[in-house]
C-alpha positions as CSV (number, residue, x, y, z in Angstrom):
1,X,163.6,227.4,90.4
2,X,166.6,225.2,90.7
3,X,167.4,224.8,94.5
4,X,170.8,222.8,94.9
5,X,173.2,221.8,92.2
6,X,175.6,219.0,92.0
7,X,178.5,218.7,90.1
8,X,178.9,214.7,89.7
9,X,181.5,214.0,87.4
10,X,183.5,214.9,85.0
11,X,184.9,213.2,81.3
12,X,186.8,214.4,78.4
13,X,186.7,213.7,74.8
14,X,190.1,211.8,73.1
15,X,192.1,214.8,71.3
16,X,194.0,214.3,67.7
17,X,195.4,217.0,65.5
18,X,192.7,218.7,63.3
19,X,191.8,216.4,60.4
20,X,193.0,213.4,61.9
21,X,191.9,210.3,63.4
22,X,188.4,212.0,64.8
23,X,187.7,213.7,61.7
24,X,184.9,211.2,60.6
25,X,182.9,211.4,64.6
26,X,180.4,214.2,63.8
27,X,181.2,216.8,67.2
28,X,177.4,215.8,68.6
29,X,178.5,212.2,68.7
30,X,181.6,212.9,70.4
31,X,180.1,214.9,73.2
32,X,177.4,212.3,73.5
33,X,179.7,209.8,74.2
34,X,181.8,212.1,77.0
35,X,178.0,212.6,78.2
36,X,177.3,209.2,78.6
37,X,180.4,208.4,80.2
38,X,180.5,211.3,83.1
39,X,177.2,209.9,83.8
40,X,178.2,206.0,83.9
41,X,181.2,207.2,86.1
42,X,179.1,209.3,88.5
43,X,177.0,206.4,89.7
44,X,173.5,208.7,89.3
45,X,170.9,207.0,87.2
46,X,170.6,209.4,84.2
47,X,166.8,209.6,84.8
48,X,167.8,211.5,88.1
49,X,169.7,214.2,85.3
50,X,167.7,217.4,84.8
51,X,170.6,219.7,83.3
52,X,174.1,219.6,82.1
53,X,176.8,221.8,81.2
54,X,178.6,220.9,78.5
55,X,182.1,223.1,78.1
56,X,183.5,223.2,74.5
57,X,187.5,225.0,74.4
């Protein structure tokens, strides 16, 4: 059972108007890459990451 949560960081994704200039970055990749980059930002080694929340509008 999880005992204590930490919220480290946080990123966003760019935005663009549907069909537009992220049409071609499957949504996976995109929230792979705002993954990586809360991580990177926090300063926690991503081996020392059990869980994340990802939150999609």
């Amino acid at each position: 059972m999880l005992k204590e949560v930490y919220i480290i960081d946080g990123a966003r994704s760019a935005f663009a108007k549907f069909g537009d200039a992220l049409k071609d970055i499957p949504p996976v990749d995109l929230g792979a890459i705002v993954v990586k980059e809360a991580v990177n930002k926090s300063g926690v080694a991503p081996e020392n990451v059990d869980t994340l929340e990802l939150s999609l509008p």
